[in-house]
N, C-alpha and C positions, 0 to 999 in steps of 0.2 A: 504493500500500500504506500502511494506517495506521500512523502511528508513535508510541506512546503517551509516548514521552520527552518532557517537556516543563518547560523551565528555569524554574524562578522565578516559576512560575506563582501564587505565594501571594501576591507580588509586585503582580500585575496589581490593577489596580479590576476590578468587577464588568463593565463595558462591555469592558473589552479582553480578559476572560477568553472574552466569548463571540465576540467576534470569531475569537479564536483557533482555537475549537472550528470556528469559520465556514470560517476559510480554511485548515483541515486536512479541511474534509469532514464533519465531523463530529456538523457538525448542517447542517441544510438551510434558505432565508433564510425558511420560515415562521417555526421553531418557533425560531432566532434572533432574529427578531423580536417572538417572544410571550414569550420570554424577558427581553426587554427591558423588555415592560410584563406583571410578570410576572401579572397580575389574568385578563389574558386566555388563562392559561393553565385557570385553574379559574373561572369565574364561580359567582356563588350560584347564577344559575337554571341552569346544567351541576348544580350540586351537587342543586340540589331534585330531579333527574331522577333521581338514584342511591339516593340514601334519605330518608329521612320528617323529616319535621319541622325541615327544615333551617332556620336563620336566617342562614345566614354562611358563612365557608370557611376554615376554619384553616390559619394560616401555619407552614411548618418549612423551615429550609436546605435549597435543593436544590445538592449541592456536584459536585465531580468529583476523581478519584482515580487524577493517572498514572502511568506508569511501570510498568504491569503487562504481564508478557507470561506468556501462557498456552498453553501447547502451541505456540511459537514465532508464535504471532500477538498483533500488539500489542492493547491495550485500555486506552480511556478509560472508568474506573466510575463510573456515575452513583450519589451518595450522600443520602438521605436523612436527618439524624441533626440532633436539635440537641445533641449532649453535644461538648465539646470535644474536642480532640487524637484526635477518632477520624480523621478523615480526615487530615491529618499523619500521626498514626503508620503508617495504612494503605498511606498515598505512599512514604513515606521504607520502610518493608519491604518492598514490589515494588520498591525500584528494588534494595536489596543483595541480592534475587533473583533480580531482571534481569540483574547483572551475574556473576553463576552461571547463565546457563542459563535465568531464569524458571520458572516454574510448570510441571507435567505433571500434568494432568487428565485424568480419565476418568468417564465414567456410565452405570450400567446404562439401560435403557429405561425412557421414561418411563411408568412405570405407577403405577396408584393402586388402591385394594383399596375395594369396596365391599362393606359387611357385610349380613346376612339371618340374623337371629337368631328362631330356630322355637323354640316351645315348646308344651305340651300336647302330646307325643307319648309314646305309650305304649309304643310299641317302637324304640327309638334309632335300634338296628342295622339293623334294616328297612329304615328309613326313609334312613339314611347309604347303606345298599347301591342305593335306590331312586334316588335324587339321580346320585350315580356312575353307576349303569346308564343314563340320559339326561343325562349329562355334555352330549353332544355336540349333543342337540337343545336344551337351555339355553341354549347359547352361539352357536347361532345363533339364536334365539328374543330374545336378548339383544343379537345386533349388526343384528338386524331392526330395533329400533328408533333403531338410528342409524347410518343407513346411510351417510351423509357421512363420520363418522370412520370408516365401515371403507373408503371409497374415497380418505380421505389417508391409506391404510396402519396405520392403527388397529383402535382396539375388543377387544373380550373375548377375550381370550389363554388363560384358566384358569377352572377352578371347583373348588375344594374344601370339602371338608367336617371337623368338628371337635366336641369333645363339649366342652361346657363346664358345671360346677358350681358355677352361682353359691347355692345351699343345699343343704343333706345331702337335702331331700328333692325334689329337682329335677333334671334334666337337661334343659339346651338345646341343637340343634344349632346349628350356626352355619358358614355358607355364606361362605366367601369368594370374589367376582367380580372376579378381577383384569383390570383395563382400560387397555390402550393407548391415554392421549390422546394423544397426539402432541403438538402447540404446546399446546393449551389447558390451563388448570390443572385443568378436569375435574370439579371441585367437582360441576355441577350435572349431565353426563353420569353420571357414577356413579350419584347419586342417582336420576337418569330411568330407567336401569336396574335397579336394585335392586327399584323400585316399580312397574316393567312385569314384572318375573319373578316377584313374591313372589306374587300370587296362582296362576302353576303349580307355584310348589314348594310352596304347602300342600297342592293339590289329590295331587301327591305323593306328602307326608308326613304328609296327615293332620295339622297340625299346623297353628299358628298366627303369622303371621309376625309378631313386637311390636315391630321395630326394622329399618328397611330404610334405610340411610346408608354415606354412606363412610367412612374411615379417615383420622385425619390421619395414622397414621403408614405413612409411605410408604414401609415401607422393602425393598421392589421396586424402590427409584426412587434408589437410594445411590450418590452424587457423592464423587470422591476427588481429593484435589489435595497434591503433596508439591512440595517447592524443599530445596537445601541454600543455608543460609547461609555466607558464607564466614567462617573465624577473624579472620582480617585485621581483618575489617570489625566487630568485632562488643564491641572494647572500649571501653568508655565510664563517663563518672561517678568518674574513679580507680581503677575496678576492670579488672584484665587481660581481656584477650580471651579465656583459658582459663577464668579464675574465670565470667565472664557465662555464657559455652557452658553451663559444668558447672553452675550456679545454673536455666537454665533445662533442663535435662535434668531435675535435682532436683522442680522446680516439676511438671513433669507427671507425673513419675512419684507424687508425692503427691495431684494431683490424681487419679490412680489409686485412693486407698486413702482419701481423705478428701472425704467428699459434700462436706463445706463447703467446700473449698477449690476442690473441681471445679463447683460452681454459682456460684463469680467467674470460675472458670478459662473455663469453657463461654459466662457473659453476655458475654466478652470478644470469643469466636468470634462470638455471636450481634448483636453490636454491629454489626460489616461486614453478614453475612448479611440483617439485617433491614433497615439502612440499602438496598442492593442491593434487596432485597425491592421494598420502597415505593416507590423509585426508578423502578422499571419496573410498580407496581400490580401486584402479586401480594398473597397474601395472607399479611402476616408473621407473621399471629395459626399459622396451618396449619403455617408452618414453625417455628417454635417452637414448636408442642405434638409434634409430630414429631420435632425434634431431640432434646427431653431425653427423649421415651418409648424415643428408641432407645439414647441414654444411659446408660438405666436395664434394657434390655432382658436383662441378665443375671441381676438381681436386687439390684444397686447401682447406683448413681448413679455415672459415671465418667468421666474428660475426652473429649472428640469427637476431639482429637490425641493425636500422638504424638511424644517428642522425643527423638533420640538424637545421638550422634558416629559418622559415620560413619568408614571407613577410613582419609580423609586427613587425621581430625583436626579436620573442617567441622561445622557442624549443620547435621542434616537432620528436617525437619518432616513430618509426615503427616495426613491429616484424612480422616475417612470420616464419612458424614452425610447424612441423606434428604432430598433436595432436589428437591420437585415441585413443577417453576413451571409458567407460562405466556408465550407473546407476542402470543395471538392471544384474541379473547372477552374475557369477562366487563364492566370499567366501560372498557376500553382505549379504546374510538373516543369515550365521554363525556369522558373524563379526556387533558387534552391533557399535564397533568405525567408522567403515564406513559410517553405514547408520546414525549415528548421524550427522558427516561430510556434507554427502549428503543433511539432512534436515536443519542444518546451509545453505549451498550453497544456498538453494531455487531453484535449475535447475529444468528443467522439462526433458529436451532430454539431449542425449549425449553431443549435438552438441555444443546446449549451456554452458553444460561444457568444452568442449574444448576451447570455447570464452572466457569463463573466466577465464582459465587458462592462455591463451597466455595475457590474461591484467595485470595478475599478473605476468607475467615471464619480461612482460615491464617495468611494476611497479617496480618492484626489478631490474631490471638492471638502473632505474636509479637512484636508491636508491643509489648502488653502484656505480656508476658514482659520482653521485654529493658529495658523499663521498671523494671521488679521485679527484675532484674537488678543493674541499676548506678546511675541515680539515684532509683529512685523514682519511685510513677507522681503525685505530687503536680507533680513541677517542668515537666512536660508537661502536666499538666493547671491548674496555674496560671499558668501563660504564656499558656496561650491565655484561660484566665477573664480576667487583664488585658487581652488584648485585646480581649475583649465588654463588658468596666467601660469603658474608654479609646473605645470606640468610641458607646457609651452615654449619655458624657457629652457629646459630640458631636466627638469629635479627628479629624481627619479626612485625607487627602494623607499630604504627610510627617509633621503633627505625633503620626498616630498611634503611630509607631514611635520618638517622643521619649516620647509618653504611656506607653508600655507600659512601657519601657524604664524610666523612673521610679518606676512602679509600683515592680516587679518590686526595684531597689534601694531601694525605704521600707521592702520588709517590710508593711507594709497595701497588702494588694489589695484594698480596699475600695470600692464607689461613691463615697464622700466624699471620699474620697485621689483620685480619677482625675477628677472635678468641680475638685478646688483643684486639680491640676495644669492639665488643659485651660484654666482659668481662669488661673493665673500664666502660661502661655505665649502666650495670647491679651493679657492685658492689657501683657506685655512686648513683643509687637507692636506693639500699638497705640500703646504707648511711644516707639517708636522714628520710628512713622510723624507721630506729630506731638511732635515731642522738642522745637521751637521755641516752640510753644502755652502760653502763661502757664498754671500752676497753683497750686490751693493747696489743701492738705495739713493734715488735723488726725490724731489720734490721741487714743485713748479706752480706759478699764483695762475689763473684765471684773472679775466680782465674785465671791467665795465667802463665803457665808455661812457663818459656823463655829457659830455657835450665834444665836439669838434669831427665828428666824422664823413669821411671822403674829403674834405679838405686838410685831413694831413697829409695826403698822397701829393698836394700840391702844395707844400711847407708850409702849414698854418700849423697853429697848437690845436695840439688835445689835448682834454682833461680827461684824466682817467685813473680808477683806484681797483686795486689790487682784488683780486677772490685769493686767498690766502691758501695753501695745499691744498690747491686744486686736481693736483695733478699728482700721482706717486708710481712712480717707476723701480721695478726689481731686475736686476740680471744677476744670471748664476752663469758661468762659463758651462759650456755645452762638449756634446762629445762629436756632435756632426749638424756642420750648416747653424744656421740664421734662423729663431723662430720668433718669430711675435705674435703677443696676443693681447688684444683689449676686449677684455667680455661687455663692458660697460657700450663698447661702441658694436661688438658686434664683429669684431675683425680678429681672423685666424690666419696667420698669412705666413710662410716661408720667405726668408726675406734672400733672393740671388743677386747674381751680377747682373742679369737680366731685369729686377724691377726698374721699374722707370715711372708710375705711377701710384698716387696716393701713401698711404702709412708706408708700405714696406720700401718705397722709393725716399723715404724720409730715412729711415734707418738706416739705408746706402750709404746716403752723401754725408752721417754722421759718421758712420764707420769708415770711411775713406779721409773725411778731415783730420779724423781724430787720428787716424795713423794706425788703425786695428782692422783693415777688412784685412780679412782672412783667415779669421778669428771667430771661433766658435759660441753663441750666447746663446739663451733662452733668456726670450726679455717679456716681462707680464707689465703692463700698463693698466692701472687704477686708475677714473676720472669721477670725479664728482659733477660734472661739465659734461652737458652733450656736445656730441661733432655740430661744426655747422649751425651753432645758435649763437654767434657774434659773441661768444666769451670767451675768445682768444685759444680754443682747445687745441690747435694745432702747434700753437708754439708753445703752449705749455706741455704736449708732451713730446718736442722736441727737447726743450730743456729738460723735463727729468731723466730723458733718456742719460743725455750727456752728462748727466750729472750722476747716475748711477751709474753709467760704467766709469766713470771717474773716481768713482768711490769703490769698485771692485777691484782698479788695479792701481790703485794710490798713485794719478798721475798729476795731484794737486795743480789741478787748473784754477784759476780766479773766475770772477761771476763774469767780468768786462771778458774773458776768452771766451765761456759759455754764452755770453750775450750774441759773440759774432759770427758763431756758430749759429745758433738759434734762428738770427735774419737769416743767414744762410738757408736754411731751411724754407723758411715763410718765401723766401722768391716759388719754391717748388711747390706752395701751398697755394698761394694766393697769384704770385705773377709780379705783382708792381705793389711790396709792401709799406705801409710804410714808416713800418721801426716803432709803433705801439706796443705792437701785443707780445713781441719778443721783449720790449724793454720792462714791460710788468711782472712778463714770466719769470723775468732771472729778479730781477731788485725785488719785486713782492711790495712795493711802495708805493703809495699815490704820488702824480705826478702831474706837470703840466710838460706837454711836450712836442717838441719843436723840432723837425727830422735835420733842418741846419742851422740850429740855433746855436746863440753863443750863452748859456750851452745846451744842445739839445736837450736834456735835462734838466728840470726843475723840481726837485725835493717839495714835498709841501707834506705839513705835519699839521694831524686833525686832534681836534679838540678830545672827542667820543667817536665810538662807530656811528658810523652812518645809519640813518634810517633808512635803510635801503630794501626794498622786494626785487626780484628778479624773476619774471614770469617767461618760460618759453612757448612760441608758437607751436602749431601743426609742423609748421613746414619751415623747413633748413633753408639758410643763407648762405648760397655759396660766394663767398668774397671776392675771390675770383672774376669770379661772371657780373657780379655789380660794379666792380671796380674799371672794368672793361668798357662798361655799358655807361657811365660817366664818363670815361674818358673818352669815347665815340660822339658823348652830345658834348663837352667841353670845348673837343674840338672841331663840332661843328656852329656852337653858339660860345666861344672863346668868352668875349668882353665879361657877357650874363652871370657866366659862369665865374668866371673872378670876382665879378660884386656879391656875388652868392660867398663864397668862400671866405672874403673879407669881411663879411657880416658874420660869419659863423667862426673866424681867426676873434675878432672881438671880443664874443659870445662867449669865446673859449677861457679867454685873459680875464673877464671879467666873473666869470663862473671859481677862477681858480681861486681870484681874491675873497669871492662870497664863502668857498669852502673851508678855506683857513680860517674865516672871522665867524666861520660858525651860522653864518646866516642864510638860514634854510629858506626863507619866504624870496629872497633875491634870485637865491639859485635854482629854487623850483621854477619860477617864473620863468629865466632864463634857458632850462631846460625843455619847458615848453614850445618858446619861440624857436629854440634847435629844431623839434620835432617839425614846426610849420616849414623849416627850410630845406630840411630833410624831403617831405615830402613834394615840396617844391622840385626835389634833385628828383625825382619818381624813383625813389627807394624804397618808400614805405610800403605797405598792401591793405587792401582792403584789413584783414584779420588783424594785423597789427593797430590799425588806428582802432578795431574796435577793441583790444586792449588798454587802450591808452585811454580812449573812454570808462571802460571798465574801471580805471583807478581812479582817473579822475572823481566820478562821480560817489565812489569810496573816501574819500576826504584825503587822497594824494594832491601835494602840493605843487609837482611836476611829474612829467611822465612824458619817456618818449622812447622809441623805437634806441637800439642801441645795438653797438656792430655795423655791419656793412648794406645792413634788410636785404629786404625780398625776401622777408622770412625771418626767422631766429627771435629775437627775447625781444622784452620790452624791460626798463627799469622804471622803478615809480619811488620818487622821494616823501615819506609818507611823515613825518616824525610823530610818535601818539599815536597812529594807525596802522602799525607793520602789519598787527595781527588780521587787523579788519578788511586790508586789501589782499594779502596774502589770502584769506580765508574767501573773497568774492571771485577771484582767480581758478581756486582748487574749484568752489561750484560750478567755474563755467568749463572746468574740465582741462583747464590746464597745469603747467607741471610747475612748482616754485625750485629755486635753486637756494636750498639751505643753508 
């Protein structure tokens, strides 16, 4: 006997899940097997055989759901769904059904209504009376042509008749053929019927038959399944086990009287239902026009359950709903994901497929309920989104449930946030495994441009202040070749004589300056700084590079040697630099600076930290290409372009003064008017100005695009509002730099 309890199953890897399904029965050692490689469950050329124009085979979780028991028989549910927390919440509310008793289902017969819509008929009533008076040779007329379903007990049950007014100056009859398919879902019986009869019923009724199809709403075919839940079990999130009960008794009852609330209420039910659907190849499109017609069959739109307290004080759940599948026909014997499905289910008849559907469409609505009850359906549904980030960024074994778990206490469930963690827990590995292994270690500032950009590439000042180790670089001497790796950016690269491009074209022309190509490392690069968001990232880990292998082979360089290194580099980066972001990276200093000043360099010493936020874009700043793209209109609008410049050289002088003296309301101001010249230069972008708004209207005192745009950060001088712009930022889904 099957037994659908099964512990810690979420637990399991993929491999021992189906083992398990193996040695309970559950599946058989083919489609165990096919499971395994799961390709061979669908191939392309299976797929070309079903429908047209195929090039591929799209992937979606196929899960399992235990812990249900239905009319005291156990069941493992096969799940189709990629949205999170549905199958969680679906498992975890069969089992506190389980331990009441389980599910009690029931369904009428499986039947399905094919329509025969007559028009051009002169005399209705005639014709309704004429129909009725050969009821009987219809419907054998009708199970003539399909004699197999009437020898498994099937075929044409009923035939009626009906006036309908689809215009004031119209009447159509309209014939209903109701059909006993048994296992099959019927689709295409129905139709063969309707279109084998329709030419005796014009003959008839004199009339014209314009439409001969079936009905998706089945609702002949109405699947019922209740549980009570017990009180005990049902408090959660801080809130009592009475408050949750009564909150969801509340929910459905309003789901009663408010469409909108009963069209979340009902996608909830139809979440299980159609995952089940697909599971076993049925047709979820059919059940879901089905469900919400029957829905709505009163003349509102109104929940598919029902939720009350029963006598002891428990909830108890109710669900009715037309539920016409299949297990037999249609793509089943093409489609081997199906019938896998199907032999997880355990069903024998349709019928009891449908039962088991409607317990799971209950099961999940009150999954989501009790969700909505006590914590929220956010903290189930972002728990498990961390664990598709963590598993994405490659965590795997145990470290996934270190990933998650980190996640979940940052606060950013981000890809970014679950890449740096997988990476700190891997490189702290790695740490550990060779803890003996000489290293050497540099560090490098990130940069914020507070005012003067694109006009230092034409010797104006910039001001600009330090991101403080931003950047930390490791090498350990290697046994063979050049490797580099930034997990933060993304970059796995073998660095040869052949690079000529991007990062590992960067650690070339270091290792050739420095006087060590040929020379074996393994270099790991840590950024707290994304690529490509105007915070200087490329010259900050050119410098820590140099500055760790400096420190591995104690070739006591100064920062001014590291410094002309570093430009070095940024020409490979950018093209035409112009001596900012390498000169922060090595000094770590705020500055104002001037690429031929006397002296290029200008030290400036702040009172406090800056009230500084740092928000970055969607979309990367290639510097490069803006720097390019300036200089193509420069020199096609020369003069413009130097009053521009000289306004923002001013800007620059005058900003530097305001910083030193501490005065924020000058310099935010100032940083403003940068932004208007900026985009004057058509640097800025759509997204970025509405960042700039963003802070603004947050009580920042400046704010403006920073870097080279066309993407990358924004800074906002907030003093008293870090937290309050920082925190409108994160709402609209962007990233702060810490």
């Amino acid at each position: 006997m099957r037994n659908s309890r099964i512990s810690k199953l979420y637990r399991m890897s993929i491999a021992e899940r189906i083992d398990e399904l193996r040695q309970r029965a559950v599946l058989d050692q083919p489609l165990a097997d096919a499971l395994r490689q799961t390709a061979n469950l669908l191939s392309a050329e299976r797929a070309d055989a079903m429908i047209e124009n195929v090039i591929g085979v799209f992937g979606l979780p196929l899960a399992v759901a235990p812990n249900f028991t239905v009319n005291d028989v156990d069941y493992i549910v096969p799940m189709v769904v990629e949205e999170p927390s549905i199958v969680a919440g679906v498992s975890r509310a069969a089992g506190l059904a389980r331990s009441a008793g389980g599910f009690t289902a029931s369904s009428a017969e499986p039947v399905l209504v094919g329509q025969i819509h007559l028009a051009g008929i002169d005399d209705v009533g005639r014709a309704i009376d004429r129909i009725n008076a050969r009821r009987s040779e219809l419907i054998e007329l009708a199970n003539s042509l399909q004699p197999k379903l009437l020898e498994r007990g099937g075929g044409v049950t009923d035939i009626e008749c009906f006036r309908l007014h689809p215009n004031d100056a119209q009447t159509v009859v309209l014939i209903h053929v109701s059909v006993d398919t048994r296992d099959a879902m019927g689709a295409n019986v129905v139709n063969t019927i309707c279109e084998g009869i329709a030419g005796t019923v014009e003959e008839i009724t004199s009339g014209e038959a314009v439409l001969r199809i079936l009905s998706n709403l089945a609702d002949k075919s109405i699947a019922r399944a209740s549980a009570v839940f017990r009180l005990d079990e049902l408090e959660a999130g801080g809130a009592s086990a009475e408050a949750v009960r009564d909150r969801i008794v509340l929910a459905s009852q309003l789901a009663d009287v408010d469409p909108y609330r009963a069209a979340t209420h009902n996608k909830g039910v139809m979440n299980g239902v159609d995952a089940v659907a697909i599971a076993t190849g049925n047709d979820w499109r059919a059940v879901e026009a089905g469900a919400h017609a029957y829905a709505a069959r009163n003349g509102a739109y109104r929940s598919l359950t029902r939720w009350c307290v029963d006598d002891a004080g428990d909830l108890r759940g109710e669900i009715a709903m037309p539920i016409k599948v299949g297990i037999v026909g249609g793509s089943l014997k093409t489609n081997r994901c199906a019938l896998a499905g199907l032999q997880i289910s355990g069903v024998r008849s349709a019928s009891e497929l449908a039962r088991l559907m409607a317990a799971v469409g209950l099961a999940q609505n009150f999954a989501a309920l009790h969700a909505l009850a006590s914590d929220g359906i956010q903290k189930g549904h972002m728990s498990l989104h961390a664990r598709n980030l963590a598993a994405a960024a490659g965590a795997t074994g145990a470290q996934l449930g270190r990933v998650v778990e980190r996640l979940i206490q940052s606060g950013e469930i981000k890809d970014w946030k679950a890449r740096e963690i997988v990476a700190e827990l891997t490189d702290a590995s790695a740490a550990r495994e060779r803890r003996d292994t000489p290293a050497g270690i540099g560090t490098a500032a990130g940069k914020i441009i507070l005012l003067g950009e694109h006009a230092a590439v034409y010797d104006k000042h910039v001001l600009a202040v330090p991101i403080s180790s931003a950047v930390t670089a490791t090498v350990h001497e290697a046994g063979s070749g050049v490797s580099l790796r930034v997990p933060d950016w993304e970059i796995s690269q073998v660095v040869t004589a052949g690079s000529r491009d991007g990062a590992a074209a960067v650690v070339r022309k270091i290792l050739d300056v420095m006087g060590v190509d040929g020379r074996d490392f393994e270099i790991l690069v840590r950024s707290r700084i994304p690529m490509a968001m105007g915070l200087g990232s490329s010259a900050a880990f050119a410098a820590a590079i140099i500055r760790a292998i400096d420190d591995l082979l104690a070739l006591d360089m100064d920062d001014d040697a590291v410094n002309e290194i570093s430009f070095e580099c940024e020409k490979i980066s950018h093209g035409e630099p112009s001596g900012i972001d390498n000169t922060l990276a090595v000094y770590s200093h705020p500055v104002l600076y001037k690429k031929n000043g006397d002296p290029p360099v200008q030290k400036l010493h702040l009172s406090g930290e800056l009230p500084l936020v740092i928000a970055c874009s969607s979309a990367r700043g290639m510097t490069k290409n803006q720097v390019a793209m300036v200089r193509s209109r420069y020199e096609q609008y020369t003069e413009l372009h130097e009053r521009l410049f000289a306004q923002i050289d001013e800007i620059s002088v005058a900003g530097a003064a305001a910083l030193s003296d501490g005065s924020y309301e000058h310099l935010g101001m100032l940083m403003n008017v940068c932004h208007g010249l900026l985009n004057a230069l058509q640097v800025s972008t759509p997204e970025l100005e509405e960042m700039v708004q963003i802070a603004r209207s947050h009580a920042a005192i400046g704010a403006k695009l920073t870097g080279a745009g066309g993407g990358g950060s924004v800074v906002a001088l907030c003093p008293g509002h870090t937290r309050s712009v920082a925190g409108a930022f994160r709402d609209a889904g962007y990233r702060i730099i810490e």
